[in-house]
Every structure is written in C-alpha cells, then in structure tokens.
mmCIF file as Biopython writes it, N, C-alpha, C and O atoms, coordinates in Angstrom:
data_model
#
loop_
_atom_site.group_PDB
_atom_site.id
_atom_site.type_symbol
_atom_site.label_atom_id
_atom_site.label_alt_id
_atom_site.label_comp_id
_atom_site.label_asym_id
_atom_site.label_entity_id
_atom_site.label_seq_id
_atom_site.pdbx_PDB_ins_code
_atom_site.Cartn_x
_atom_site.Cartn_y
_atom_site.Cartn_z
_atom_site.occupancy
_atom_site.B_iso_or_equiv
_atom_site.auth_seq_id
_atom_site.auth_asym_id
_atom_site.pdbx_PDB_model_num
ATOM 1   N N  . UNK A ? 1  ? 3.708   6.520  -20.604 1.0 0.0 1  A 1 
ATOM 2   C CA . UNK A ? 1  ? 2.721   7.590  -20.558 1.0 0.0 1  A 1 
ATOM 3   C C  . UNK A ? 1  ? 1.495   7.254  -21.406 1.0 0.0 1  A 1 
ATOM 4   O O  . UNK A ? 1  ? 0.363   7.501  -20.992 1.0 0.0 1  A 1 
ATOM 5   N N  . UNK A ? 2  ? 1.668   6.827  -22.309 1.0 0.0 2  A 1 
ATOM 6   C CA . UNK A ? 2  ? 0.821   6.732  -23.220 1.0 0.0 2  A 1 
ATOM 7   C C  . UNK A ? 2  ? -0.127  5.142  -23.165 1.0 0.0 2  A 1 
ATOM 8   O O  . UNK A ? 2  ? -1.172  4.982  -23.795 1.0 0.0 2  A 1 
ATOM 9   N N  . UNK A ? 3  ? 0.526   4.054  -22.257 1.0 0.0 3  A 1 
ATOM 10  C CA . UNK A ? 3  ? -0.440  3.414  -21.775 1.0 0.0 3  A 1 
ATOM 11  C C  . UNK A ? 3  ? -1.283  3.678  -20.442 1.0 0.0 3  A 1 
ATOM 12  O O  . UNK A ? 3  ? -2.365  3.164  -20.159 1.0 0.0 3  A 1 
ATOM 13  N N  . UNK A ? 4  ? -0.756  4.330  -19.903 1.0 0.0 4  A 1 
ATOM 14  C CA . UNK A ? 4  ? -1.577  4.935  -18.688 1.0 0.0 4  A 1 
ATOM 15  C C  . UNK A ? 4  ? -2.676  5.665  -19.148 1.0 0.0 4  A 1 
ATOM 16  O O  . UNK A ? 4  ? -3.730  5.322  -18.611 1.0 0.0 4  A 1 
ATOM 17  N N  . UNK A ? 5  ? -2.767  6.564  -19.973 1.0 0.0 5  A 1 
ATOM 18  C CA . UNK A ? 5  ? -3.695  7.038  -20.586 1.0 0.0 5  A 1 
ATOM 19  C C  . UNK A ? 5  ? -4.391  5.994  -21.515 1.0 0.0 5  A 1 
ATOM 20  O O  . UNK A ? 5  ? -5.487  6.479  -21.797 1.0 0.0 5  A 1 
ATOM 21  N N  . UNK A ? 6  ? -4.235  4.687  -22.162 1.0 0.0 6  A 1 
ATOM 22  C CA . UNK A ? 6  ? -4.844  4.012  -22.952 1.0 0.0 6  A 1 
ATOM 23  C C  . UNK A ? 6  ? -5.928  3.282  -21.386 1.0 0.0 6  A 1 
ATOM 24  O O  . UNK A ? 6  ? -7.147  3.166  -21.265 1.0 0.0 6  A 1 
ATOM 25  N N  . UNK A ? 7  ? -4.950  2.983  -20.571 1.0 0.0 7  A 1 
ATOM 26  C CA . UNK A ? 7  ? -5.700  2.662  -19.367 1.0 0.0 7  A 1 
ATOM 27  C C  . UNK A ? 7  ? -6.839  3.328  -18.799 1.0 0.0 7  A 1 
ATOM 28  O O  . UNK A ? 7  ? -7.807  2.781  -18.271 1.0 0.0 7  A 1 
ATOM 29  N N  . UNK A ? 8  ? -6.653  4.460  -18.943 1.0 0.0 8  A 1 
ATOM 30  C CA . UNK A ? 8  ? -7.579  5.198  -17.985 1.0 0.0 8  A 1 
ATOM 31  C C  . UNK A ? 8  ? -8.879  5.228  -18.991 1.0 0.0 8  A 1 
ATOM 32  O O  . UNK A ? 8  ? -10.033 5.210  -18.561 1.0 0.0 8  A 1 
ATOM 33  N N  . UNK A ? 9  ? -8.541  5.276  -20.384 1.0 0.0 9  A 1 
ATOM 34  C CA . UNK A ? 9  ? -9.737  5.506  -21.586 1.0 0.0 9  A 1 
ATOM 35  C C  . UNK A ? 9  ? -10.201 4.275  -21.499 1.0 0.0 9  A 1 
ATOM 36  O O  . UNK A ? 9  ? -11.425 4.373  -21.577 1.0 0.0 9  A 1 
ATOM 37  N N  . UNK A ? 10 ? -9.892  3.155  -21.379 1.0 0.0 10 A 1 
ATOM 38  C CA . UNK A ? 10 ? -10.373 1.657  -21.139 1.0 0.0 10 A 1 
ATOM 39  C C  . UNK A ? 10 ? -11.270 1.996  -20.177 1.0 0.0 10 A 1 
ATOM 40  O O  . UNK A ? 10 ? -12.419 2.384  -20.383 1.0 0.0 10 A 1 
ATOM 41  N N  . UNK A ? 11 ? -10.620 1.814  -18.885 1.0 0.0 11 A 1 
ATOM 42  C CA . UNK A ? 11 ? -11.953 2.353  -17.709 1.0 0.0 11 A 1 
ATOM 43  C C  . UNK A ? 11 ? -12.741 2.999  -17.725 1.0 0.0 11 A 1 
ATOM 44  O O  . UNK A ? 11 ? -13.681 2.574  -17.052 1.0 0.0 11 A 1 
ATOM 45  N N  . UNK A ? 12 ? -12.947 4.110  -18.274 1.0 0.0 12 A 1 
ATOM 46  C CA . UNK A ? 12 ? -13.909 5.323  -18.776 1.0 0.0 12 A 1 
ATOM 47  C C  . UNK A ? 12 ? -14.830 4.454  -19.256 1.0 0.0 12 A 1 
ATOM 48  O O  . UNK A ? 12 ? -15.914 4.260  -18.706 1.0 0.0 12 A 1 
ATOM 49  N N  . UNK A ? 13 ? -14.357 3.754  -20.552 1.0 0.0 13 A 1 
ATOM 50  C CA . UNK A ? 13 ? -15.628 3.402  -21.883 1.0 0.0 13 A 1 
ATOM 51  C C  . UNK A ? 13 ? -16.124 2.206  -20.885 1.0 0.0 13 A 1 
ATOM 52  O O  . UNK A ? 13 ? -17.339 2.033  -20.786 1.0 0.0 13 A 1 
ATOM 53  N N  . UNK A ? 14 ? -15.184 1.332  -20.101 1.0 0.0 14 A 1 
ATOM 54  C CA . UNK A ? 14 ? -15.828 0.186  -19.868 1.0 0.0 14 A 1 
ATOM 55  C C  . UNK A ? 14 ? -17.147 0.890  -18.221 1.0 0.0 14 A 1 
ATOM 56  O O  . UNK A ? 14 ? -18.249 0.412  -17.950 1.0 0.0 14 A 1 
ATOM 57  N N  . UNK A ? 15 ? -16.649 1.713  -17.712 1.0 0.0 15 A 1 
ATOM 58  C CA . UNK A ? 15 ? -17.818 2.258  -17.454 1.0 0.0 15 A 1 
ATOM 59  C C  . UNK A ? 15 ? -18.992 2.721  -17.831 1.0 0.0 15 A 1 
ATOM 60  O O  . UNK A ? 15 ? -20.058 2.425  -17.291 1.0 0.0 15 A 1 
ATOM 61  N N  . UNK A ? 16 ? -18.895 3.228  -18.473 1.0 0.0 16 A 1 
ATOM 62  C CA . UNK A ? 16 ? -19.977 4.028  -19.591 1.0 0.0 16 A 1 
ATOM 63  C C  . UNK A ? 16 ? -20.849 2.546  -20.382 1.0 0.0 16 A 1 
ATOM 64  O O  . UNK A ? 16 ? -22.064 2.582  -20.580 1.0 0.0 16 A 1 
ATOM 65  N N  . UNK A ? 17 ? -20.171 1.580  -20.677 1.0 0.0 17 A 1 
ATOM 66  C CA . UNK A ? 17 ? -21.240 1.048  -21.174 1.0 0.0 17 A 1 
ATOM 67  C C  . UNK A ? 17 ? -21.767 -0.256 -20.275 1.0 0.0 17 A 1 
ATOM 68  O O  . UNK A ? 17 ? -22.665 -1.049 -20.557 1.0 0.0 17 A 1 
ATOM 69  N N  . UNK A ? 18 ? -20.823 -0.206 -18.984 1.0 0.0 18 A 1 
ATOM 70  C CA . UNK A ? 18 ? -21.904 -0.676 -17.861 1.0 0.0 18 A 1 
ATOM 71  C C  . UNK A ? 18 ? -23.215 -0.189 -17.513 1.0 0.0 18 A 1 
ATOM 72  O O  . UNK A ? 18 ? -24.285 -0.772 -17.335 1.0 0.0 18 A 1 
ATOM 73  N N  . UNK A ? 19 ? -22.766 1.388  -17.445 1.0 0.0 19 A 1 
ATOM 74  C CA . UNK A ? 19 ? -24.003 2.422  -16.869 1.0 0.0 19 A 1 
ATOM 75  C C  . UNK A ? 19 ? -25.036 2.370  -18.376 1.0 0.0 19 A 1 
ATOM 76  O O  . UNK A ? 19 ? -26.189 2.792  -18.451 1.0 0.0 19 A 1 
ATOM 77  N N  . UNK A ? 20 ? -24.426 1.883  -19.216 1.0 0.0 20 A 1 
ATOM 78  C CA . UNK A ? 20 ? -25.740 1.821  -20.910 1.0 0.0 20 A 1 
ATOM 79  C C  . UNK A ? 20 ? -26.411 0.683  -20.609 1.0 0.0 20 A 1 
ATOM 80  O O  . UNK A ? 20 ? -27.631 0.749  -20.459 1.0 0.0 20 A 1 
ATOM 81  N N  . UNK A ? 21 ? -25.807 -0.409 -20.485 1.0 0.0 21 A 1 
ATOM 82  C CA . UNK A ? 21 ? -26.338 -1.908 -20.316 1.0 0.0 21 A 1 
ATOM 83  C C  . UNK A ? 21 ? -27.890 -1.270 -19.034 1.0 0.0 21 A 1 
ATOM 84  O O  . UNK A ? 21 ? -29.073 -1.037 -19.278 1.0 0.0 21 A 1 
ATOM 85  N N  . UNK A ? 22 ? -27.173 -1.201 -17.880 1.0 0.0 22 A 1 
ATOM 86  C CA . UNK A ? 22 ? -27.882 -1.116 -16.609 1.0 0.0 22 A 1 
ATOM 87  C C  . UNK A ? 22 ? -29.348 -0.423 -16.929 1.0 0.0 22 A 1 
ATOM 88  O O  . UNK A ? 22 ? -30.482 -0.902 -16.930 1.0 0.0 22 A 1 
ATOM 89  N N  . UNK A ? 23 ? -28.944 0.656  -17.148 1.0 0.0 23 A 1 
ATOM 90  C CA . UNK A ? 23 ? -30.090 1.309  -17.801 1.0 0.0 23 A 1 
ATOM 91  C C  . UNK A ? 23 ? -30.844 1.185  -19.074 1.0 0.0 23 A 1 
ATOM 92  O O  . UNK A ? 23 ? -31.787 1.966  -19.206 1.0 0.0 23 A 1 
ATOM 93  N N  . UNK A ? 24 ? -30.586 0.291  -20.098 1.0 0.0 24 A 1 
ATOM 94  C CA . UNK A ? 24 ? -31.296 -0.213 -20.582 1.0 0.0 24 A 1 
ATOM 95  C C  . UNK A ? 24 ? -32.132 -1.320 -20.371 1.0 0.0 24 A 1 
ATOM 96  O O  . UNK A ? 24 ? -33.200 -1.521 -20.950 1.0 0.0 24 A 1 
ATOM 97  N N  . UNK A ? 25 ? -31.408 -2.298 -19.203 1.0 0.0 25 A 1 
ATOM 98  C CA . UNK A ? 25 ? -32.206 -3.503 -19.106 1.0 0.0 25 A 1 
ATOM 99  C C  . UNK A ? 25 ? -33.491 -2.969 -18.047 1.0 0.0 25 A 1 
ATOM 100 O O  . UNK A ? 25 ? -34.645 -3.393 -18.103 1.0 0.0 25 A 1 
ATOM 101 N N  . UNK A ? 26 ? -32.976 -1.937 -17.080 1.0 0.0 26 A 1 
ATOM 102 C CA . UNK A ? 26 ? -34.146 -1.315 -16.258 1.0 0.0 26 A 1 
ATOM 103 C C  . UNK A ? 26 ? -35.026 -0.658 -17.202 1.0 0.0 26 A 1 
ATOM 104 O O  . UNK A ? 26 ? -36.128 -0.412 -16.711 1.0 0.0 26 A 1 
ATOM 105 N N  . UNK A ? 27 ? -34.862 -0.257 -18.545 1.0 0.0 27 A 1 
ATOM 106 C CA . UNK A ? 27 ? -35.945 0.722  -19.128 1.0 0.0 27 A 1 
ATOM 107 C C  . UNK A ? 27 ? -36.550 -0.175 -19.417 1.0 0.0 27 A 1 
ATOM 108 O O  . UNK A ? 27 ? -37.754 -0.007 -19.223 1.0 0.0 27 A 1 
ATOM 109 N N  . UNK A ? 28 ? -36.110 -1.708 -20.069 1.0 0.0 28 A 1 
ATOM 110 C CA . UNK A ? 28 ? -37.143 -2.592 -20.819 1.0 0.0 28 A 1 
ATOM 111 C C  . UNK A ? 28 ? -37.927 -3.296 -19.519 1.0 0.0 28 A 1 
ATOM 112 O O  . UNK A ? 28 ? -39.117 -3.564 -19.684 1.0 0.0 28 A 1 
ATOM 113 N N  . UNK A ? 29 ? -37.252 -3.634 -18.123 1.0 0.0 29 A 1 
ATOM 114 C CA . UNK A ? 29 ? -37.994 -4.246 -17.139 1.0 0.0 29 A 1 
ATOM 115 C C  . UNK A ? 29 ? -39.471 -3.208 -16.880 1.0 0.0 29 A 1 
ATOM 116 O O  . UNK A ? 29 ? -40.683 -3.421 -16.902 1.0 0.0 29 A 1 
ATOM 117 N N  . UNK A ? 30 ? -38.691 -2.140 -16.660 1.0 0.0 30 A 1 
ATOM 118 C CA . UNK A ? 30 ? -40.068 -1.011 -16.342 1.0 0.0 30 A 1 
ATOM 119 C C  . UNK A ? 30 ? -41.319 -0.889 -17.561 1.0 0.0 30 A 1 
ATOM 120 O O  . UNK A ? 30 ? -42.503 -0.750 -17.254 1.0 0.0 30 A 1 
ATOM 121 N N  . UNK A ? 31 ? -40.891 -0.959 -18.808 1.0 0.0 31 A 1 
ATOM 122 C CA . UNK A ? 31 ? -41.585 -1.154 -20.380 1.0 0.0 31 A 1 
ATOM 123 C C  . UNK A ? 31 ? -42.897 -2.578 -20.053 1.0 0.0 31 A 1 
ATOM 124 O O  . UNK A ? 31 ? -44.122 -2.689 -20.110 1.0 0.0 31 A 1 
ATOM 125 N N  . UNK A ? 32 ? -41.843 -3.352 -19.745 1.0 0.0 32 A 1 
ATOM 126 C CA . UNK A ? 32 ? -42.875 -4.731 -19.515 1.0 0.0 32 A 1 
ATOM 127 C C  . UNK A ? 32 ? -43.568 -4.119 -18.181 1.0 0.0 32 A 1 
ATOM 128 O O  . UNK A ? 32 ? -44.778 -4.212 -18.392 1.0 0.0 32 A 1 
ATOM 129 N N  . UNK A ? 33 ? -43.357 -3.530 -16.894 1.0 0.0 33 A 1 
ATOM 130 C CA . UNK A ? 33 ? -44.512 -3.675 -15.790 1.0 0.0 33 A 1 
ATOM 131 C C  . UNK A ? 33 ? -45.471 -2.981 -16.646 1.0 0.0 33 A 1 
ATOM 132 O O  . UNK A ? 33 ? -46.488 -3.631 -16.889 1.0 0.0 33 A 1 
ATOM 133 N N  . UNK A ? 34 ? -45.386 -1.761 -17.187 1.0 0.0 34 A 1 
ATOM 134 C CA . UNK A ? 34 ? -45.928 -0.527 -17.371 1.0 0.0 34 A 1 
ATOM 135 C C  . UNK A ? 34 ? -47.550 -1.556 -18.511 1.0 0.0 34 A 1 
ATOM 136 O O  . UNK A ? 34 ? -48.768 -1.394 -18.440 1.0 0.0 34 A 1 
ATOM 137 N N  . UNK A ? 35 ? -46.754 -2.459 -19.347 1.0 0.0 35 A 1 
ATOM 138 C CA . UNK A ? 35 ? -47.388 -3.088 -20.489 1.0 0.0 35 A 1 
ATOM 139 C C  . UNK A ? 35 ? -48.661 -4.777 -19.079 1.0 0.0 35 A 1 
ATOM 140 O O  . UNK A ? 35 ? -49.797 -5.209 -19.279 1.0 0.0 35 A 1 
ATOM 141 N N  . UNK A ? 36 ? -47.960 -5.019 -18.264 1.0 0.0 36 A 1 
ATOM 142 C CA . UNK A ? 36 ? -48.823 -5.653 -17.633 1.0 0.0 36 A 1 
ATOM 143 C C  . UNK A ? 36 ? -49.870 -4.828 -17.020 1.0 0.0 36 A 1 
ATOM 144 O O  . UNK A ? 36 ? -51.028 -5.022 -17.389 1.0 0.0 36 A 1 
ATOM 145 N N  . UNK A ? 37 ? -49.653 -4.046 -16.247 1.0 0.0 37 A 1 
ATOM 146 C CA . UNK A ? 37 ? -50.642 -3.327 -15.691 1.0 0.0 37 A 1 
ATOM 147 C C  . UNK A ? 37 ? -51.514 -2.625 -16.498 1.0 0.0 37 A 1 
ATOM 148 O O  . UNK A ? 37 ? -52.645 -2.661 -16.013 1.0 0.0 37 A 1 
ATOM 149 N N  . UNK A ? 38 ? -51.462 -2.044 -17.459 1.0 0.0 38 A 1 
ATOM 150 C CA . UNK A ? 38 ? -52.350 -1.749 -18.691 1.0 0.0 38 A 1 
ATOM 151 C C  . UNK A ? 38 ? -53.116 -2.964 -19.042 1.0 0.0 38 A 1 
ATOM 152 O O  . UNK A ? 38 ? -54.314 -2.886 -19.315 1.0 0.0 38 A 1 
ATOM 153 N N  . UNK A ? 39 ? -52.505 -4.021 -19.047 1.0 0.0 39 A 1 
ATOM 154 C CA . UNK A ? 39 ? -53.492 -4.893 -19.576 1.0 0.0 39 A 1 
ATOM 155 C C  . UNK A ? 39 ? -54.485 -5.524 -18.165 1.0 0.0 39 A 1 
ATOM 156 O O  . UNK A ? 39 ? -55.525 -6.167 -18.310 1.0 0.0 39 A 1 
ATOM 157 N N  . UNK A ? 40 ? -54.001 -5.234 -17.122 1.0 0.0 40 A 1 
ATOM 158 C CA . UNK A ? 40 ? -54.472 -5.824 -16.255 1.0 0.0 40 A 1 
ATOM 159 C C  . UNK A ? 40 ? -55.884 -4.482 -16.159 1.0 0.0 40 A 1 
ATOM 160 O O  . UNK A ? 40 ? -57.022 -4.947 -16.102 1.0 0.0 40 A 1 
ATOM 161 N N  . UNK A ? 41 ? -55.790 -3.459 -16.151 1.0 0.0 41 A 1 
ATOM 162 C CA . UNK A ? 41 ? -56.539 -2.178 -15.743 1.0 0.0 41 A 1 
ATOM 163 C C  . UNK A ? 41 ? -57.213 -2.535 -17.448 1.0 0.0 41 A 1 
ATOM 164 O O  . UNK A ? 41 ? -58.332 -2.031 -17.360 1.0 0.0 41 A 1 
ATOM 165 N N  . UNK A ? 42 ? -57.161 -2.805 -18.106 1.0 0.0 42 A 1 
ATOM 166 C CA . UNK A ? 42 ? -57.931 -2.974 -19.577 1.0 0.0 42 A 1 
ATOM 167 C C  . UNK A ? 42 ? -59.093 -4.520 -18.725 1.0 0.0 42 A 1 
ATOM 168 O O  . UNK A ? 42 ? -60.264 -4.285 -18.426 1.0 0.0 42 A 1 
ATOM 169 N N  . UNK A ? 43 ? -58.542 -5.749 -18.516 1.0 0.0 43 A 1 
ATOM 170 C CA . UNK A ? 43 ? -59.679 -6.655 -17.902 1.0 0.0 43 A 1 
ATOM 171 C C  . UNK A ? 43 ? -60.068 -6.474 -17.021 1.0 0.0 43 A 1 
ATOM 172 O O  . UNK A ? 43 ? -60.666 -7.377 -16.435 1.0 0.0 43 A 1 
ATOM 173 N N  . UNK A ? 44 ? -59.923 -5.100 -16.414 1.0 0.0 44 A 1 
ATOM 174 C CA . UNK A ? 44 ? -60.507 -5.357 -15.190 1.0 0.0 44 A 1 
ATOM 175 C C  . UNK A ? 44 ? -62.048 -4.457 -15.464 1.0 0.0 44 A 1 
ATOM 176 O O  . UNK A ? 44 ? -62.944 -4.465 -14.620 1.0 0.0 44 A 1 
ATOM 177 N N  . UNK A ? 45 ? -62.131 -3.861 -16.515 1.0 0.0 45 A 1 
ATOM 178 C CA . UNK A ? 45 ? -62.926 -2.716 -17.254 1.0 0.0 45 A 1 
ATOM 179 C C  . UNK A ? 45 ? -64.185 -3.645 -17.893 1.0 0.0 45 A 1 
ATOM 180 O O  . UNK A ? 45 ? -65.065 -3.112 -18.568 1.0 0.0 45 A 1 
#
C-alpha cells in the first residue's frame, strides 16, 4: 500500500517539474524574442 502511494507521489512531482522545466524554458525563449525585436524597432528609429 504504501509503495503504491510512494508511486503515484513520484509521478505527480515528476510531472510537475516537467510542466516547471517546459515553461520556463518557453518564458526565457519568449524573453529573448521580446529583447530582439526591441532592439530591432530601437535601429530601425
């Protein structure tokens, strides 16, 4: 009983910090477009 439940809390967390990873590497990809295009709309001025 009590590894079935250690199991299921494994899967949980190892989800959860898939869905952290994922969404952090998309916040920093989107961080960098957001930082090119500013600079691009800054030389183009």
């Amino acid at each position: 009983m009590a590894r079935g439940a250690i199991g299921t809390l494994t899967a949980g967390s190892s989800t959860a910090l898939v869905s952290t990873l994922v969404g952090l590497i998309g916040s920093v990809g989107l961080k960098l477009q957001i930082i090119n295009l500013n600079l691009a709309v800054d030389r183009a001025q």
